[in-house]
MARDOZA-582418 format. One record per residue (C-alpha): y, z, x; residue in three letters. Coordinates in steps of 0.1 Angstrom, whole numbers, padded with zeros to 4 digits, always signed. Example, Ala and Ser with C-alpha at 12.3 -4.5 7.8 and 13.67 -1.06 7.14 Angstrom:
BEGIN
-0045+0078+0123Ala-0011+0071+0137Ser
# end
This chain:
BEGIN
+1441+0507+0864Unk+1437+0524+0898Unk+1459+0549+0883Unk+1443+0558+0857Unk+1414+0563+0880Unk+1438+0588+0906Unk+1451+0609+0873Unk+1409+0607+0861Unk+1397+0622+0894Unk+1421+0646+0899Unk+1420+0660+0864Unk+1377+0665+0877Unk+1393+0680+0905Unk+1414+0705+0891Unk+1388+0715+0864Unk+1363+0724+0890Unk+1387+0742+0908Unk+1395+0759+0878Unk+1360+0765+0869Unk+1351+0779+0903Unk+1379+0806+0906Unk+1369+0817+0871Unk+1332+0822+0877Unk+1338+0843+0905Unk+1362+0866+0896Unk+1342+0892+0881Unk+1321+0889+0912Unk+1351+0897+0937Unk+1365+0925+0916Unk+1328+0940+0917Unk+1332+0932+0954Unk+1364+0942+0955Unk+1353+0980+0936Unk+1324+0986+0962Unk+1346+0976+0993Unk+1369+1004+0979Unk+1342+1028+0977Unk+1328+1026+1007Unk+1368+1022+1026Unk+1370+1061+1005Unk+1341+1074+1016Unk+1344+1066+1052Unk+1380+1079+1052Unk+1368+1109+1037Unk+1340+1114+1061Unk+1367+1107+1094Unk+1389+1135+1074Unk+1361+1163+1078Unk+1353+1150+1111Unk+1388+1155+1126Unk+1390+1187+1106Unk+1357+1204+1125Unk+1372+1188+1155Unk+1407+1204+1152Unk+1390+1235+1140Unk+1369+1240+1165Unk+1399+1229+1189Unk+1419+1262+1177Unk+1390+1284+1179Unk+1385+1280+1211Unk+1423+1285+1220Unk+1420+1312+1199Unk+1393+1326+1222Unk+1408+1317+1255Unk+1439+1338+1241Unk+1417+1367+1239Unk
# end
């Protein structure tokens, strides 16, 4: 009897987890998505920065050549 009980409970056990990781999925891909976005766009953002930076680097070598 007790283990039927054991097997009963962990069959409510394994169902929940179940249930749980399904019912957020869709929640951490859409997490997922946006973290992805905003990862892209501050890459892209530290890209141009470093670019004006190293730009502005060689013009002035540029005019200290001069």
């Amino acid at each position: 009897m007790k283990n039927v009980f054991k097997f009963g409970f962990l069959g409510l056990a394994l169902s929940v987890a179940i249930a749980a990781c399904n019912t957020t999925t869709s929640e951490s891909e859409e997490s997922a998505d946006s973290l992805q976005n905003e990862i892209e766009n501050e890459m892209e953002s530290s890209i141009d920065t470093i670019d004006s930076i190293g730009g502005a680097a060689l013009d002035s070598l540029d005019s200290l050549s001069n």
